[in-house]
PyMOL Python script that loads the backbone (N, CA, C, O; Angstrom):
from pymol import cmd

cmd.read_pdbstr("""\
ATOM      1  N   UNK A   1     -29.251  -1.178-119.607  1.00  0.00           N
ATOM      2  CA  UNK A   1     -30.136  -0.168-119.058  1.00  0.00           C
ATOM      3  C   UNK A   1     -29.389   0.571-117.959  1.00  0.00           C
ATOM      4  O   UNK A   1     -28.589  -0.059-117.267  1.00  0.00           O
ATOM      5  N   UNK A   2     -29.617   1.968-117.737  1.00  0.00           N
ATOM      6  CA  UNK A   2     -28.931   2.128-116.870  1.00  0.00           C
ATOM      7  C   UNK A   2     -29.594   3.764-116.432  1.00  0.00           C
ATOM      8  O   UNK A   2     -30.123   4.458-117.301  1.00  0.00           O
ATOM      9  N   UNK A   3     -29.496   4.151-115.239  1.00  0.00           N
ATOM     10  CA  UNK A   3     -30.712   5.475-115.132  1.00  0.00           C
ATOM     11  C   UNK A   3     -29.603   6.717-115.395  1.00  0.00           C
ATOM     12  O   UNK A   3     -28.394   6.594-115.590  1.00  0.00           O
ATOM     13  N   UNK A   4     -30.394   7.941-115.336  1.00  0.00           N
ATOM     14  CA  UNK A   4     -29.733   9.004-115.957  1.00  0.00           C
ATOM     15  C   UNK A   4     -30.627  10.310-115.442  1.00  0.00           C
ATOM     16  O   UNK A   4     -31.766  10.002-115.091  1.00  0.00           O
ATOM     17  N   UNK A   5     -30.326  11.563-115.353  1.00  0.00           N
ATOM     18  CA  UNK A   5     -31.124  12.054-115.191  1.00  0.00           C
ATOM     19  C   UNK A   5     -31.037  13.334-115.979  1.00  0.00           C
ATOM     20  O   UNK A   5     -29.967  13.832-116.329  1.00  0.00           O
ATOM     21  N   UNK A   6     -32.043  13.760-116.198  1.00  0.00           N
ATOM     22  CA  UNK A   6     -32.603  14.817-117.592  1.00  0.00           C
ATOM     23  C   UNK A   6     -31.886  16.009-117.280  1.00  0.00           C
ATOM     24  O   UNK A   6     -32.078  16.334-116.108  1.00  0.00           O
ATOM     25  N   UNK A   7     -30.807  17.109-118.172  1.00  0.00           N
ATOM     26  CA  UNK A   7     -30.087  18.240-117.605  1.00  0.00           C
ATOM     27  C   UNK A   7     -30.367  19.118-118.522  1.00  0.00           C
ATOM     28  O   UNK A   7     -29.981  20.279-118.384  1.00  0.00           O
ATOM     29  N   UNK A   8     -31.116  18.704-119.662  1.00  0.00           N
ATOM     30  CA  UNK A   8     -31.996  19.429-120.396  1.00  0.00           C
ATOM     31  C   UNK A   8     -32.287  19.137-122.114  1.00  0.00           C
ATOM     32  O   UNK A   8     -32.570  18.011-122.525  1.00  0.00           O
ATOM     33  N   UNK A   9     -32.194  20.046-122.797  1.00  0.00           N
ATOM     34  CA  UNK A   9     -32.661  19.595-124.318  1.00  0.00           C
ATOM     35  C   UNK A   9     -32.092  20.004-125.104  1.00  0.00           C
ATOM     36  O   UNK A   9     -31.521  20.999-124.658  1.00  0.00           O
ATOM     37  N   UNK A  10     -31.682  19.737-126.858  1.00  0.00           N
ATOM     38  CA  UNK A  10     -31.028  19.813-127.191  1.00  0.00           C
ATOM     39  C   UNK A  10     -32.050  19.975-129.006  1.00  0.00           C
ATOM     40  O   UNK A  10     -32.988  19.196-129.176  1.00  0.00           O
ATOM     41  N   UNK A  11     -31.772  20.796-129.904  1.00  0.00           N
ATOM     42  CA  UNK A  11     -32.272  21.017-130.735  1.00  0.00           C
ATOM     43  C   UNK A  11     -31.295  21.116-132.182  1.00  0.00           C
ATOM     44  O   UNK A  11     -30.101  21.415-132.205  1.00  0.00           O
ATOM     45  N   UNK A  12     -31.954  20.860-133.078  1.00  0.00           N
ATOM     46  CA  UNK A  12     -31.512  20.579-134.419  1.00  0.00           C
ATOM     47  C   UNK A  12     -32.320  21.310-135.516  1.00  0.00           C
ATOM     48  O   UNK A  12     -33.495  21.676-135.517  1.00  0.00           O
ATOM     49  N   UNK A  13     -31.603  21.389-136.204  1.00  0.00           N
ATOM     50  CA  UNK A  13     -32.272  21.706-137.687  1.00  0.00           C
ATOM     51  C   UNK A  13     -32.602  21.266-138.732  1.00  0.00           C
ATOM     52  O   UNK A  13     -33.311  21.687-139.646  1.00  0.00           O
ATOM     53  N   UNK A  14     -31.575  19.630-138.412  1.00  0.00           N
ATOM     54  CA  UNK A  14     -31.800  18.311-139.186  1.00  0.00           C
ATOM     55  C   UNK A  14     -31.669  17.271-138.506  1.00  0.00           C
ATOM     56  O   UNK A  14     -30.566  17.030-138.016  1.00  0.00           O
ATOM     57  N   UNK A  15     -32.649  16.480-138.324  1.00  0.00           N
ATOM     58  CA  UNK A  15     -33.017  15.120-138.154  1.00  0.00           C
ATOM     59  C   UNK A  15     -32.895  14.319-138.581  1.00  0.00           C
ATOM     60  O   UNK A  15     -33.478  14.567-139.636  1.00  0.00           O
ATOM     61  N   UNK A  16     -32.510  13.232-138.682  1.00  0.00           N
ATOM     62  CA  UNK A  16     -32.676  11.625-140.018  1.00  0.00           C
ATOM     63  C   UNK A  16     -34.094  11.415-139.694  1.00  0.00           C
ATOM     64  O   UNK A  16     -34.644  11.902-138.707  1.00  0.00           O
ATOM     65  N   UNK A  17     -34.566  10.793-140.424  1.00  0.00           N
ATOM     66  CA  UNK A  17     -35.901  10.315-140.975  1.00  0.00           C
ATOM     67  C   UNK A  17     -36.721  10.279-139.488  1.00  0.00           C
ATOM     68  O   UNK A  17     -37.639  10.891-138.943  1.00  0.00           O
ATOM     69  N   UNK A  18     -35.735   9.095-139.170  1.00  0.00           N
ATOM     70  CA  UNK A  18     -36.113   7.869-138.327  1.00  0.00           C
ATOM     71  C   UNK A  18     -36.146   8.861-137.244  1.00  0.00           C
ATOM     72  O   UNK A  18     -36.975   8.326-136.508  1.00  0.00           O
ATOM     73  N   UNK A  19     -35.823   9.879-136.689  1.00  0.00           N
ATOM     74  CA  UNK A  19     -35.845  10.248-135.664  1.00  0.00           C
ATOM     75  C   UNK A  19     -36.868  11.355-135.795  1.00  0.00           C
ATOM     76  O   UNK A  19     -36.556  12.327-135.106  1.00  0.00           O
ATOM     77  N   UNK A  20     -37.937  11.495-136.437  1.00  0.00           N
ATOM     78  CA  UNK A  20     -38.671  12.745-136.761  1.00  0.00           C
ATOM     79  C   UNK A  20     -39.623  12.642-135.575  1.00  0.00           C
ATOM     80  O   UNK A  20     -40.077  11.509-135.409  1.00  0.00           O
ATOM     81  N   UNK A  21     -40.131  13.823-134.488  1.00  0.00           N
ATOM     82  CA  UNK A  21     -41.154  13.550-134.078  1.00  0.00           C
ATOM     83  C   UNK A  21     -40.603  13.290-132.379  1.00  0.00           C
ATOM     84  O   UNK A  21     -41.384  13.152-131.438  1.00  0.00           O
ATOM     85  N   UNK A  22     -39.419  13.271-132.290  1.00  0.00           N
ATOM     86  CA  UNK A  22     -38.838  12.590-131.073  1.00  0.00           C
ATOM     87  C   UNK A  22     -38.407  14.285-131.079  1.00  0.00           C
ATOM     88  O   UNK A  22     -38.236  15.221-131.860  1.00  0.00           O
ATOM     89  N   UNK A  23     -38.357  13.859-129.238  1.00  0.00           N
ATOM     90  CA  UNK A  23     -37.278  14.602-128.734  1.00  0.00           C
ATOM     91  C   UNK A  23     -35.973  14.325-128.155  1.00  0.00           C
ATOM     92  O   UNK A  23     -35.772  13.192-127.718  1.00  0.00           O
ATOM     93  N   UNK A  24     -34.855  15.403-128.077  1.00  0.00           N
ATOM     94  CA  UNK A  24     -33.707  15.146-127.852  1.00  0.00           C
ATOM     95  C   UNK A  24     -33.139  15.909-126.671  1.00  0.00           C
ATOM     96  O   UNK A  24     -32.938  17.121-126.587  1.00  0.00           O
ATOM     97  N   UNK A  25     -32.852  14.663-125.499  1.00  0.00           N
ATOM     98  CA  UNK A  25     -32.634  15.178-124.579  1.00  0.00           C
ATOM     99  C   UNK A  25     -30.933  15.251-123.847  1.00  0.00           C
ATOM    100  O   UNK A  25     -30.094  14.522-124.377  1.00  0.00           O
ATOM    101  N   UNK A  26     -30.646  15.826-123.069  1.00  0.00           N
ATOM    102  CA  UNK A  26     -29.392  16.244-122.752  1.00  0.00           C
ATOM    103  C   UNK A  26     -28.678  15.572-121.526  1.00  0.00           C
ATOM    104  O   UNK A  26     -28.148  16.378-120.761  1.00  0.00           O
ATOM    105  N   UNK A  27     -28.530  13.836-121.095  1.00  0.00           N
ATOM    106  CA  UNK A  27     -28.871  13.474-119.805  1.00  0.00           C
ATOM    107  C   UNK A  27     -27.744  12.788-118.988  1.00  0.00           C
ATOM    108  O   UNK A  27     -27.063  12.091-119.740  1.00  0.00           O
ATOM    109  N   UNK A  28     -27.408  12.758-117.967  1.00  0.00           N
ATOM    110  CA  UNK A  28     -26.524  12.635-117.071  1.00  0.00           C
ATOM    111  C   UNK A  28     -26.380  11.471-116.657  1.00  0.00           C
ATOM    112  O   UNK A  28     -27.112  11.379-115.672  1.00  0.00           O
ATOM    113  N   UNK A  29     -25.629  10.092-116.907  1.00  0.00           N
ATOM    114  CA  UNK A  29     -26.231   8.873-116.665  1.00  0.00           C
ATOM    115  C   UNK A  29     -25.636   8.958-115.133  1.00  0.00           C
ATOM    116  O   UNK A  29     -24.627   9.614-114.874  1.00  0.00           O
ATOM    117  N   UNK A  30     -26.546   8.049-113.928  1.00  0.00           N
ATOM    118  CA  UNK A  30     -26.142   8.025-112.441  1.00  0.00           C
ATOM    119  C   UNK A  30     -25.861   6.669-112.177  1.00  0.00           C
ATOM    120  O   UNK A  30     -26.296   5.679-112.767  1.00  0.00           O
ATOM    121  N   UNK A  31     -25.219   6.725-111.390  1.00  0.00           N
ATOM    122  CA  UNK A  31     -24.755   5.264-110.246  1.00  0.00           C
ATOM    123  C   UNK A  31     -26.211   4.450-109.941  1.00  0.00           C
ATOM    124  O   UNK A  31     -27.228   5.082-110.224  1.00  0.00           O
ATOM    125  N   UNK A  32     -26.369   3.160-109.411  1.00  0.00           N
ATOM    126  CA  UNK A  32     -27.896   2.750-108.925  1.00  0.00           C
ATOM    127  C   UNK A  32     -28.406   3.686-107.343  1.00  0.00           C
ATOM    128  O   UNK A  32     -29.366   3.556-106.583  1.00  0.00           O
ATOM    129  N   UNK A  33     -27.078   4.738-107.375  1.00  0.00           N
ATOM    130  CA  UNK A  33     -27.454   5.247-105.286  1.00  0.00           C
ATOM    131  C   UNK A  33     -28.845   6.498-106.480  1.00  0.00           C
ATOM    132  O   UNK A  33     -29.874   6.830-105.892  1.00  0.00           O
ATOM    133  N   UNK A  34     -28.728   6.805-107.404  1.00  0.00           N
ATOM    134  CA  UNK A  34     -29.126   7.770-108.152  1.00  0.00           C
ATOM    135  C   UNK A  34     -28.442   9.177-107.880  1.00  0.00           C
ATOM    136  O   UNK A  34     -28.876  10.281-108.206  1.00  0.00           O
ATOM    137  N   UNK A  35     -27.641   8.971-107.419  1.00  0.00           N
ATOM    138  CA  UNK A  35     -27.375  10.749-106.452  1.00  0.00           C
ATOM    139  C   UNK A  35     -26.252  11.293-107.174  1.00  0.00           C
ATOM    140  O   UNK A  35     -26.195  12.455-107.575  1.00  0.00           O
ATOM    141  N   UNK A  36     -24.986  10.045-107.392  1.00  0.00           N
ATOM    142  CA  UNK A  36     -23.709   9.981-108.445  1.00  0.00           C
ATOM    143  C   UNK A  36     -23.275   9.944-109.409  1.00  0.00           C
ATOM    144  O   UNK A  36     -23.156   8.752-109.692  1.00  0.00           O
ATOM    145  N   UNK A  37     -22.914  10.559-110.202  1.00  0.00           N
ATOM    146  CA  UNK A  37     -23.113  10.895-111.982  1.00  0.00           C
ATOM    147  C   UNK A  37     -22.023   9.672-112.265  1.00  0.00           C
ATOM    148  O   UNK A  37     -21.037   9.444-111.564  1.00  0.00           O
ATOM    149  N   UNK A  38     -22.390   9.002-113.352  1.00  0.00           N
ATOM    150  CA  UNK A  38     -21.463   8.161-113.752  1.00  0.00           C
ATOM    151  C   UNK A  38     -20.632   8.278-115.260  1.00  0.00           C
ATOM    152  O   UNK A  38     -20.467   7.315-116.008  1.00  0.00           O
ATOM    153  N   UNK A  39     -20.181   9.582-115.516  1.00  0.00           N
ATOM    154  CA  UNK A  39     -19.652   9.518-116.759  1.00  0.00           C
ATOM    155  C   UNK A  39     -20.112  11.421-117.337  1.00  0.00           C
ATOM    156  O   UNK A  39     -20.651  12.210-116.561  1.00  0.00           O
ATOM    157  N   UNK A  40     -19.834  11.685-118.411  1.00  0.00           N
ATOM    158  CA  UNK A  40     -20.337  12.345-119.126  1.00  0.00           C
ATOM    159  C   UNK A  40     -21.905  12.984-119.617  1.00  0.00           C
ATOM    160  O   UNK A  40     -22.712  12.066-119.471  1.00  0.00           O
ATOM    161  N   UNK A  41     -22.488  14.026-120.057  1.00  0.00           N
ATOM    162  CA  UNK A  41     -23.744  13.962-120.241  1.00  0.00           C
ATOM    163  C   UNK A  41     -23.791  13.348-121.635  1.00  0.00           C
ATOM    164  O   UNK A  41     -22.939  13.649-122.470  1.00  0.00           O
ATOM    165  N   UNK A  42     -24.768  12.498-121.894  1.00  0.00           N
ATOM    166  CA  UNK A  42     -25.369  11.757-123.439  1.00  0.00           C
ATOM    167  C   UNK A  42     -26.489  12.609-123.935  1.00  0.00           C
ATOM    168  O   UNK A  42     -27.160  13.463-123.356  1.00  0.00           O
ATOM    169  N   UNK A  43     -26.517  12.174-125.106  1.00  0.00           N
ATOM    170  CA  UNK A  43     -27.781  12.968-125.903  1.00  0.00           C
ATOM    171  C   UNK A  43     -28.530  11.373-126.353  1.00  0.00           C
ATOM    172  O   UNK A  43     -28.006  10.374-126.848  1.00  0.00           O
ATOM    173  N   UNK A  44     -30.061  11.666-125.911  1.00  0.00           N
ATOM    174  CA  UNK A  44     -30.665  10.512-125.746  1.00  0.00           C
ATOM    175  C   UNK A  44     -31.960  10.831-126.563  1.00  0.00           C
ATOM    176  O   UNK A  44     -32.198  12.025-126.742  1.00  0.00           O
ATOM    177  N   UNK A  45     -32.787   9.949-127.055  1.00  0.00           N
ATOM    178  CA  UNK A  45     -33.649  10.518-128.408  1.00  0.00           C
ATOM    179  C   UNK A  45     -35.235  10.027-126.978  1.00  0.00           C
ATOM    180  O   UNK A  45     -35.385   9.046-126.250  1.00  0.00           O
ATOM    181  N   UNK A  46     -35.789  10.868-127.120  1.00  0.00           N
ATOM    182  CA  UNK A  46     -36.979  10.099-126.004  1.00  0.00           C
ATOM    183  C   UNK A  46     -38.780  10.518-126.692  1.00  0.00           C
ATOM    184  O   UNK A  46     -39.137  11.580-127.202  1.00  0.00           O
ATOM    185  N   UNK A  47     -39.570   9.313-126.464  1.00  0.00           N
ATOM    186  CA  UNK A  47     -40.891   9.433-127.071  1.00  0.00           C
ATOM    187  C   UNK A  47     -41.656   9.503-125.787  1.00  0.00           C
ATOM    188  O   UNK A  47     -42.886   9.545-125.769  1.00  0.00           O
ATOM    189  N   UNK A  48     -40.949   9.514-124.768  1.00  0.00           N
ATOM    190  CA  UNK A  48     -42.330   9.436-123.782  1.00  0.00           C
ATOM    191  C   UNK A  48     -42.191  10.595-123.088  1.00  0.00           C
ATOM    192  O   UNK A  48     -42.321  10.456-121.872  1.00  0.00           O
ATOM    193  N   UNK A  49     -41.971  11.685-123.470  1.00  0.00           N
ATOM    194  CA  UNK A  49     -42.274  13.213-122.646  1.00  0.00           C
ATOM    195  C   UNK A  49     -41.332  13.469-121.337  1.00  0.00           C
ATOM    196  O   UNK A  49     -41.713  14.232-120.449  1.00  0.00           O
ATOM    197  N   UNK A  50     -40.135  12.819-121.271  1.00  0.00           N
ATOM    198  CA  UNK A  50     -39.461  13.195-119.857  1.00  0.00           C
ATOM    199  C   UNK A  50     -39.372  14.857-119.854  1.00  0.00           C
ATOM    200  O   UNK A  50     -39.521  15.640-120.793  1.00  0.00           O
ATOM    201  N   UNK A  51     -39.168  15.029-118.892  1.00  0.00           N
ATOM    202  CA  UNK A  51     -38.619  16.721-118.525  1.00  0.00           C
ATOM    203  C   UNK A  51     -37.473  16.902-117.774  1.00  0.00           C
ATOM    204  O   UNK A  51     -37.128  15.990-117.022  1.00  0.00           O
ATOM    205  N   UNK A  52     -36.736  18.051-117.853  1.00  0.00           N
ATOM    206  CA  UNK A  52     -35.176  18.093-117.098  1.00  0.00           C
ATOM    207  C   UNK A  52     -35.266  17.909-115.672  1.00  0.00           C
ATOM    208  O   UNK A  52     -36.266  18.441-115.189  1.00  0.00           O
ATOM    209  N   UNK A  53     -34.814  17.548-115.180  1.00  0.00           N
ATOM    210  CA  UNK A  53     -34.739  17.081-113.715  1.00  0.00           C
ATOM    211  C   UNK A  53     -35.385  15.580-113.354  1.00  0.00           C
ATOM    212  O   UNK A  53     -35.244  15.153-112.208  1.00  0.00           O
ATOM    213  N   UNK A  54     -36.081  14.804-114.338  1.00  0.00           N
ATOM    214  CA  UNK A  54     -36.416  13.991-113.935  1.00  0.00           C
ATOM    215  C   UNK A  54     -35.630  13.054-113.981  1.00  0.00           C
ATOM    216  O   UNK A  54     -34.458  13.346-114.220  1.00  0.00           O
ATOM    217  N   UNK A  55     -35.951  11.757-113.794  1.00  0.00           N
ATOM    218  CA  UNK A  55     -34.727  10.624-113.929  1.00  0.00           C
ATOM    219  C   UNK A  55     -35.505   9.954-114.727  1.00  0.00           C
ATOM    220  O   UNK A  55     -36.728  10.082-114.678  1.00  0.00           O
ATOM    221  N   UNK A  56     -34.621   8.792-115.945  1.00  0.00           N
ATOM    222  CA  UNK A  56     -35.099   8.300-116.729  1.00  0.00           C
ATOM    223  C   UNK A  56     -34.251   6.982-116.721  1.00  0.00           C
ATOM    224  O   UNK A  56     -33.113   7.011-116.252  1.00  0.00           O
ATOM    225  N   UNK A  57     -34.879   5.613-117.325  1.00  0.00           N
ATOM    226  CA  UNK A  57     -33.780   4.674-117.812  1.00  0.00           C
ATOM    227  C   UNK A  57     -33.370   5.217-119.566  1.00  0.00           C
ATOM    228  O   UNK A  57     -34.056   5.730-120.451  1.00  0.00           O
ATOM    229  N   UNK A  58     -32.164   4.869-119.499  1.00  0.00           N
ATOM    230  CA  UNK A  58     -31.568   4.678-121.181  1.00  0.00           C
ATOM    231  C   UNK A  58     -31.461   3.398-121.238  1.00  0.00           C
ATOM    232  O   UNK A  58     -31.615   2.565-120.344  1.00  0.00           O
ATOM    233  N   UNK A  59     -31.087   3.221-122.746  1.00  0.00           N
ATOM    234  CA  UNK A  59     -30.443   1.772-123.214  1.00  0.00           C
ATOM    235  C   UNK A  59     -29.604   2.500-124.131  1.00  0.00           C
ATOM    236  O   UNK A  59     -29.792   3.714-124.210  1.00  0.00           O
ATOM    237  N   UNK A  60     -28.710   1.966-124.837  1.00  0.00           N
ATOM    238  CA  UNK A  60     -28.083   1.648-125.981  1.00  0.00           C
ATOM    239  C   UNK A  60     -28.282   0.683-127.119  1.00  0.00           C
ATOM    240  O   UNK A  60     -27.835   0.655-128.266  1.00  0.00           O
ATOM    241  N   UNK A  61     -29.117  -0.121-126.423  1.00  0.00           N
ATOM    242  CA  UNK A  61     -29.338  -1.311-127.135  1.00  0.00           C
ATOM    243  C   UNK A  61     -30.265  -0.563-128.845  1.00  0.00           C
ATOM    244  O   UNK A  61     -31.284   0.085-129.085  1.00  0.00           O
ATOM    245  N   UNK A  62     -29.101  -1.188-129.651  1.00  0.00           N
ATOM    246  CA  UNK A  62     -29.990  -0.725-131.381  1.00  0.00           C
ATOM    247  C   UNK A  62     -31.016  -1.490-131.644  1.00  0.00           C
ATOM    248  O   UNK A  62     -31.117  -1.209-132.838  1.00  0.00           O
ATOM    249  N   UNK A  63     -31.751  -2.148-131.476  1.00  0.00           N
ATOM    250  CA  UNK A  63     -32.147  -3.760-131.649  1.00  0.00           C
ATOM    251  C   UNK A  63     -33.422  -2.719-131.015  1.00  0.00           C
ATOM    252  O   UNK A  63     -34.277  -2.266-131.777  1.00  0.00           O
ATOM    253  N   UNK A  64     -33.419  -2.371-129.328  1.00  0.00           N
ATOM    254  CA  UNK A  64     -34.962  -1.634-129.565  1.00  0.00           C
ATOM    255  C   UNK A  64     -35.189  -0.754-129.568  1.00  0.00           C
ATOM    256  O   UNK A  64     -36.278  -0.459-129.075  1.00  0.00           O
ATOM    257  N   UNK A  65     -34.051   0.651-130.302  1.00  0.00           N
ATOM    258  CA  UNK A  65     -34.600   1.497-130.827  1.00  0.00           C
ATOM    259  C   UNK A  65     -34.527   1.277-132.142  1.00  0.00           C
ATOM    260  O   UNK A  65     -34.709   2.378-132.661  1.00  0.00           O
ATOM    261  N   UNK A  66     -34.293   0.126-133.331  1.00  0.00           N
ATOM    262  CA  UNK A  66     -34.777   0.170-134.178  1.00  0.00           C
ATOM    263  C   UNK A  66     -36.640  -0.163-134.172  1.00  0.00           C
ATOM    264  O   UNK A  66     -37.568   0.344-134.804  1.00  0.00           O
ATOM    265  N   UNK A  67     -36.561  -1.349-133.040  1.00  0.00           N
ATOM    266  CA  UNK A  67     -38.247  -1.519-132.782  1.00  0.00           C
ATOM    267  C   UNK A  67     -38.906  -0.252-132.336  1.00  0.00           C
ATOM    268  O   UNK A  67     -40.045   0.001-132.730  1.00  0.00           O
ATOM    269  N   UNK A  68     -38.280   0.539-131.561  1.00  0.00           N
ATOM    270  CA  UNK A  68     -39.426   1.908-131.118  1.00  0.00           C
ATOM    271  C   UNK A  68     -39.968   2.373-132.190  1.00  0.00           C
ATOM    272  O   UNK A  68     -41.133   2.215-132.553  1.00  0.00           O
ATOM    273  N   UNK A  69     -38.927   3.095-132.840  1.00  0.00           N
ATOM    274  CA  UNK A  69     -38.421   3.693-134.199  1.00  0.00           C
ATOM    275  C   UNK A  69     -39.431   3.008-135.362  1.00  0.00           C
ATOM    276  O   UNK A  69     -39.763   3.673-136.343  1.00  0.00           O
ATOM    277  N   UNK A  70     -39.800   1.895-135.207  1.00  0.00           N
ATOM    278  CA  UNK A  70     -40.222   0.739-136.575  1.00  0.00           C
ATOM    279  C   UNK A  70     -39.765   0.985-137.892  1.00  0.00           C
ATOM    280  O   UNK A  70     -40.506   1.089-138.870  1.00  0.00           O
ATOM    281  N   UNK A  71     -38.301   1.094-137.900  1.00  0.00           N
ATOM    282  CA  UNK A  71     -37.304   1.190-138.840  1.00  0.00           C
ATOM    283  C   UNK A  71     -36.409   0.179-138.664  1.00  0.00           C
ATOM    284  O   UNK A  71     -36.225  -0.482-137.642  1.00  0.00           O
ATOM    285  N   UNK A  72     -35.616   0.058-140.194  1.00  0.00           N
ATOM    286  CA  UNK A  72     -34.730  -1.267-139.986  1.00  0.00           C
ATOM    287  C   UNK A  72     -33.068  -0.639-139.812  1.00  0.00           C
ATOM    288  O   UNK A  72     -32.116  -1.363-139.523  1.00  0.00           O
ATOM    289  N   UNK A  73     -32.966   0.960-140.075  1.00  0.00           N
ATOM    290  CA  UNK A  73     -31.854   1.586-139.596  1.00  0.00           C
ATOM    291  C   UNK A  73     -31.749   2.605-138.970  1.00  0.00           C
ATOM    292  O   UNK A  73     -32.451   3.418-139.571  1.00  0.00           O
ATOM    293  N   UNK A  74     -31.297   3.083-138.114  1.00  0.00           N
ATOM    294  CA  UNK A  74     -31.113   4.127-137.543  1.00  0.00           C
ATOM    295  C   UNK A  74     -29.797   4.891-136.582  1.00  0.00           C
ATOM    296  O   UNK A  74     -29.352   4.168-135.690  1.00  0.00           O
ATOM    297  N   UNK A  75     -29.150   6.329-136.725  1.00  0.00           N
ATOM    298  CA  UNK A  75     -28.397   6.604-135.941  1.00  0.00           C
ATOM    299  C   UNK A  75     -28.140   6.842-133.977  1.00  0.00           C
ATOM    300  O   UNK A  75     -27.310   7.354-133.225  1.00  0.00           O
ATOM    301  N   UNK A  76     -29.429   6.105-133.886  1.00  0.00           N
ATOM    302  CA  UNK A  76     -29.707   6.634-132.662  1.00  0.00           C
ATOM    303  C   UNK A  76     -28.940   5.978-132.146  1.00  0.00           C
ATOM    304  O   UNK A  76     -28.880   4.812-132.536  1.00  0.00           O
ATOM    305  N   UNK A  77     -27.867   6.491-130.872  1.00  0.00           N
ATOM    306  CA  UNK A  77     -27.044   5.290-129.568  1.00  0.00           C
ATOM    307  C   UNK A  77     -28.007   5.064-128.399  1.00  0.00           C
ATOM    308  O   UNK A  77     -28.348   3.984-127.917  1.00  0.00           O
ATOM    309  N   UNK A  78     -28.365   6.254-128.052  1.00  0.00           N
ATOM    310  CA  UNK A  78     -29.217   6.338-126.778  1.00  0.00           C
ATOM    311  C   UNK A  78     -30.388   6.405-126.720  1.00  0.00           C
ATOM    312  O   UNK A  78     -30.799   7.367-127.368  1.00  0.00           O
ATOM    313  N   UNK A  79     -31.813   5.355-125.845  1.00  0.00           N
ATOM    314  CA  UNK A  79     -32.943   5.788-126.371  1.00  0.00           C
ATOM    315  C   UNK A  79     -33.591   6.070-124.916  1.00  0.00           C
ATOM    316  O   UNK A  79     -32.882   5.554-124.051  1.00  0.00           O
ATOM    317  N   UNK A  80     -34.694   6.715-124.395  1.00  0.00           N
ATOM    318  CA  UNK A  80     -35.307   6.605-122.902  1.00  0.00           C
ATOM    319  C   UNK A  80     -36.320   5.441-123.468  1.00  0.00           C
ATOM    320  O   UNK A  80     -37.021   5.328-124.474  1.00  0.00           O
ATOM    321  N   UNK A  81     -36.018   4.568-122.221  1.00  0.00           N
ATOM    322  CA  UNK A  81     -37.139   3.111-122.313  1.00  0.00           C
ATOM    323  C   UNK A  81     -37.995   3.735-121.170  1.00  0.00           C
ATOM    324  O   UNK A  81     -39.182   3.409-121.187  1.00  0.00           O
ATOM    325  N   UNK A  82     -37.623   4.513-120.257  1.00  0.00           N
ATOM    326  CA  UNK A  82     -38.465   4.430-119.175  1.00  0.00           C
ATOM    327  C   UNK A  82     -38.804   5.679-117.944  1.00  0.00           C
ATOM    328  O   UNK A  82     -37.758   5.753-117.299  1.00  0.00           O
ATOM    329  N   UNK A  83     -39.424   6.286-117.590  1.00  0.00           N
ATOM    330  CA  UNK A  83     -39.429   7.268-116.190  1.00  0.00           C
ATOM    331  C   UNK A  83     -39.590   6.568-115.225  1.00  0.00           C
ATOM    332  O   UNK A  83     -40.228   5.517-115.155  1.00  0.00           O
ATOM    333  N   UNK A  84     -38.744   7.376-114.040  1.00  0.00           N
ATOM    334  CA  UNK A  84     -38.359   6.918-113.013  1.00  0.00           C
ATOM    335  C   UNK A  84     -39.740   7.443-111.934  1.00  0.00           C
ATOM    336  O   UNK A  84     -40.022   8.629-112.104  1.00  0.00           O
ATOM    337  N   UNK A  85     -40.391   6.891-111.138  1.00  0.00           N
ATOM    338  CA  UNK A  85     -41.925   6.725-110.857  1.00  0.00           C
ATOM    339  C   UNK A  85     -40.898   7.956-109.276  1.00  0.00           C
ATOM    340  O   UNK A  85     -41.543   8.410-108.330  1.00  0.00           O
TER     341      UNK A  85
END
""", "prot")
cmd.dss("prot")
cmd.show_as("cartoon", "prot")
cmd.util.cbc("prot")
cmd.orient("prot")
């Protein structure tokens, strides 16, 4: 898990299955100070409505975005588990 914060969105014309219905966001992963970018921006698949500027947790973990997803495959790396309150 690790936080990130939203730099905006990102759109397609094709989706895999498994990802229908989601949005795709554009996000900046940060240090725990939140203030320090730690890397590159990721493209992160998210079901719970974040917006750009907010901060979010990611995972990588496939295991529960195949459970979000309720699919047994999927391309997703990055998923939002969480908003930052």
């Amino acid at each position: 898990m690790q936080l990130a914060q939203v730099i905006g969105t990102a759109t397609t014309t094709i989706k895999h299955p498994s990802m229908e219905g989601c949005k795709l966001l554009v996000v900046l992963p940060r240090l725990a100070d939140d203030r320090t970018a730690d890397g590159f921006p990721l493209l992160a698949v998210d079901q719970l409505g974040a917006g750009i500027g907010e901060t979010v947790m990611i995972t990588s973990d496939g295991a529960s975005a195949r459970k979000m997803f309720g699919v047994e495959r999927t391309p997703v790396r990055w998923t939002v588990i969480g908003l930052k309150d």
